[in-house]
C-alpha positions in Angstrom: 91.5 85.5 100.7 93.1 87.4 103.6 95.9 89.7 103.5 98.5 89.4 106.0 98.0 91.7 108.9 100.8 94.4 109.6 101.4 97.7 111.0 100.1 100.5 108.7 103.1 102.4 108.3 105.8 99.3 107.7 108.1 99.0 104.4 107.4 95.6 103.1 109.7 96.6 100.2 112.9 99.0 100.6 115.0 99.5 96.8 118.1 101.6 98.1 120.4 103.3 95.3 120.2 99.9 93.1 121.8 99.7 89.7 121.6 96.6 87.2 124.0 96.4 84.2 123.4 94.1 81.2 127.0 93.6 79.6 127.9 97.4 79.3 124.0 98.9 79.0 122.8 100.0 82.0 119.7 99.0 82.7 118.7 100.4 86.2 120.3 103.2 87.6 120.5 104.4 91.5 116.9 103.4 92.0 115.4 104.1 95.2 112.0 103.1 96.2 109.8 102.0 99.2 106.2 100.5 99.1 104.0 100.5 102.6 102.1 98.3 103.9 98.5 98.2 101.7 99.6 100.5 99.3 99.2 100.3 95.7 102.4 101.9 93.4 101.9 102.3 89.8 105.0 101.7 88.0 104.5 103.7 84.3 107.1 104.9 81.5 108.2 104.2 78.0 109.7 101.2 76.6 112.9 99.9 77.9 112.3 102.4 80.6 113.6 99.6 83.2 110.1 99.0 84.8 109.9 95.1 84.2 114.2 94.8 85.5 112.9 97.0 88.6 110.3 94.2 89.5 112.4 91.3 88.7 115.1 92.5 90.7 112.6 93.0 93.7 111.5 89.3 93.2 115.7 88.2 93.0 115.0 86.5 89.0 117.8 88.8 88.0 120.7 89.9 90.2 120.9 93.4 90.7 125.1 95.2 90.8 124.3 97.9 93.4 122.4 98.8 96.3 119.9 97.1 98.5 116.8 95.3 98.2 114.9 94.7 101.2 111.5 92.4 101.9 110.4 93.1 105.1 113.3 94.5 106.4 115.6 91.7 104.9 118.0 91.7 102.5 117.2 89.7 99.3 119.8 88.4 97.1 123.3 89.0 99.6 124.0 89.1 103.2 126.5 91.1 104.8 129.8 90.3 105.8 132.6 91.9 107.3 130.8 94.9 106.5 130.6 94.4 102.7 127.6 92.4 101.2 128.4 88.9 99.3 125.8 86.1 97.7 123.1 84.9 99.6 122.6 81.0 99.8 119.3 80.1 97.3 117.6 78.9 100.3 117.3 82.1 102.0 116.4 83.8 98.7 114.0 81.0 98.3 113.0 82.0 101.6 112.1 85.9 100.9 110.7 84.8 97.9 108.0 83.0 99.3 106.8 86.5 100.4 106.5 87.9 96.9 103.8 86.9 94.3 104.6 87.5 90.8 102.0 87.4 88.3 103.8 88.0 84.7 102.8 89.3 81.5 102.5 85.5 80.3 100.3 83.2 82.2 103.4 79.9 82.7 100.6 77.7 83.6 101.4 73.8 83.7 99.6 72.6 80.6 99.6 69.0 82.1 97.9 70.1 85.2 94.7 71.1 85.6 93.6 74.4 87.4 93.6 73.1 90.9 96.5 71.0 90.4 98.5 74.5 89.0 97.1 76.1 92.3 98.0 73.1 94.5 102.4 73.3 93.5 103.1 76.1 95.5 101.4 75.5 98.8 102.0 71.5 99.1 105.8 71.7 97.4 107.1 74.9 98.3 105.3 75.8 101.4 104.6 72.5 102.8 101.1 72.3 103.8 99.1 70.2 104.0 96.7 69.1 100.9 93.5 69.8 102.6 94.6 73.2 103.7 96.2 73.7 100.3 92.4 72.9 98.3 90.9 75.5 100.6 93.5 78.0 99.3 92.8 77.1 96.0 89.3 76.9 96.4 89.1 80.2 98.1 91.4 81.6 95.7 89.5 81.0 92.5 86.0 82.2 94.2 88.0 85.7 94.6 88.9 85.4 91.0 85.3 84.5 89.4 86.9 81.1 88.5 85.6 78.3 90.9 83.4 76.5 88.6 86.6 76.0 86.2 88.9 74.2 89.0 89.1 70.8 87.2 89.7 72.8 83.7 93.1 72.6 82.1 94.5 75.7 80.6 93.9 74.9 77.1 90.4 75.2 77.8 90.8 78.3 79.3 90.6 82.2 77.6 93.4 84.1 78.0 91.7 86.5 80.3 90.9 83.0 82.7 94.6 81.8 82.3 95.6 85.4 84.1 93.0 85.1 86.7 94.5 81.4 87.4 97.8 82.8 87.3 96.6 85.4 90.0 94.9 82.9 91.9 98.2 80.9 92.0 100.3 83.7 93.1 98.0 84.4 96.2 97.3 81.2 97.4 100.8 81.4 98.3 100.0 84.2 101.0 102.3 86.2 99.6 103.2 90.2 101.4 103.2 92.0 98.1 102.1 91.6 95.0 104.2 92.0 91.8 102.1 92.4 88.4 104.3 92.9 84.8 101.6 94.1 82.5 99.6 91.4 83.2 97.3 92.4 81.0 99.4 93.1 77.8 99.0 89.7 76.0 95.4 89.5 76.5 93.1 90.4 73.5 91.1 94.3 74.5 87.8 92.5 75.4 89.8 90.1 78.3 91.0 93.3 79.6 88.4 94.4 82.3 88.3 91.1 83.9 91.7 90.8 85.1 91.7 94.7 86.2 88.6 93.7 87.7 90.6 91.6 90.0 93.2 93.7 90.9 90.7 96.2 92.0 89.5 93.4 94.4 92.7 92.7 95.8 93.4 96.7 95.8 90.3 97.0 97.8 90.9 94.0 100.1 94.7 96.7 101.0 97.0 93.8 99.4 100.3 95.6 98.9 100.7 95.9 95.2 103.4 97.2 92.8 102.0 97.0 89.1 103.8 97.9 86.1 101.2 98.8 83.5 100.5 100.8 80.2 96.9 101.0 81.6 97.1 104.7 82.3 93.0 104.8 83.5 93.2 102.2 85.8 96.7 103.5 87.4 94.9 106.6 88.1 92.0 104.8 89.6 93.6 102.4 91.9 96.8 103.1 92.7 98.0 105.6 95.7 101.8 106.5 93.8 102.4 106.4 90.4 106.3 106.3 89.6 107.5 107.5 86.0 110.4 105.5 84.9 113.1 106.8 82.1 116.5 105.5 81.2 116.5 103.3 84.0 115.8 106.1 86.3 113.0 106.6 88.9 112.2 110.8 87.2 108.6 111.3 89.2 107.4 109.5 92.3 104.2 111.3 93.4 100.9 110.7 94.8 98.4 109.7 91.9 96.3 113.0 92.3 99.3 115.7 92.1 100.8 113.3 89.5 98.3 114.0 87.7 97.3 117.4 88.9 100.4 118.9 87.9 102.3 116.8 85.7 105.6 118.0 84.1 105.9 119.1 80.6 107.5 115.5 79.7 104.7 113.4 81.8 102.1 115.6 80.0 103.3 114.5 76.4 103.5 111.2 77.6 99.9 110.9 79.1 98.9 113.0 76.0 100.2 110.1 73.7 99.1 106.9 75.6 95.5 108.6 76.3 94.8 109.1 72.9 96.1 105.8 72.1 93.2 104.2 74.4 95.7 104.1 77.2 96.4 100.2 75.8 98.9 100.9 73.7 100.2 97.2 72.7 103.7 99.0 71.6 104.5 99.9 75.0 105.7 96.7 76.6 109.2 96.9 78.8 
């Protein structure tokens, strides 16, 4: 499965001071982030921290108040107008979205359909290509995944662990330019860990651009290039993984204290 080709140092994803309210609670608050071309951010923090609003509002499921959200150097969500930005139309959100693969913490398969019919939806209904092409996506897709010989499987035949892969599979057979994972591995049982972290180190060594919210504190350090530290809605640390690490602050220190010698899976930790 290829990954699209761009310039090394391009933004595929620009967050400029955005802010997302829920009623009165604030929820996000002046976030400012930008991801790279084939670069892998780990998104980490407490509970309620904000990290699974930050990725929805990248992705447009949830409108953010303030700011700017940029794919590829275009505004997602609004469009500007007589200098002031208003609503965009769904079919140029639609648009942007197409760019964005979103594999989520459950797996939203289509229990009627098998595998390759859950695989086929995106590229024949959204994308409009052709079925043939489509099945070599899908086909190509699940090899990447260790999941080839279960293409005429329906989910409930599945593991949880193979559901996730599937719902990987899915995401990139839509080509997408990043890659958005919400602790896809938190409703797995510990053994059906590995294999879907086994996959994202595939695609993190094939340079698909990745932003992954986890509580897997091991595999953050392994893979990713950035880790971000989330609190109160706020982005508090955004370093590179080894002076994150390396030198972390009194408060990251008690955090990575507590999650390490929870296993670094604590299932309490969910956004």
């Amino acid at each position: 499965m290829q990954t699209p080709a761009r310039a090394d140092d391009q933004v595929v994803v620009s967050i400029e001071g955005m802010s997302k309210h829920f009623g009165d609670a604030l929820a996000l608050d002046d976030v400012s982030l930008s991801v790279r071309a084939g670069e892998i951010v780990a998104v980490i923090g407490p509970s309620g921290s904000g990290k699974t609003t930050l990725l929805r509002c990248i992705n447009f499921l949830v409108a953010y108040d303030a700011g700017r959200i940029s794919i590829d150097g275009r505004l997602i969500g609004y469009r500007e107008q007589n200098g002031r930005l208003v609503p965009d139309s769904e079919r140029n959100i639609n648009q942007l979205r197409k760019r964005i693969g979103f594999v989520f913490q459950r797996f939203n398969l289509f229990p009627h359909l098998t595998v390759l019919g859950n695989l086929l939806e995106g590229p024949v209904h959204v994308l409009k290509i052709g079925r043939d092409e489509a099945v070599a996506r899908a086909e190509e897709a699940l090899a990447l995944v260790g999941l080839a010989h279960k293409r005429d499987a329906y989910p409930s035949a599945l593991s949880g662990g193979q559901q996730q892969r599937v719902g990987i599979a899915r995401a990139l057979c839509m080509q997408p330019d990043v890659m958005l994972f919400d602790e896809a591995t938190s409703a797995l049982d510990p053994e059906l860990v590995d294999e879907v972290l086994g996959v994202m180190r595939t695609l993190a060594d094939r340079g698909m651009t990745m932003v992954v919210v986890t509580h897997e504190i091991a595999f953050a350090r392994e893979v990713a290039h950035r880790i971000v530290f989330m609190e109160h809605g706020r982005i508090v640390v955004d370093l590179p993984t080894r002076a994150f690490f390396d030198t972390p602050s009194p408060r990251i220190e008690q955090f990575l204290r507590r999650h390490l010698q929870a296993g670094s899976a604590p299932r309490t930790d969910l956004p």
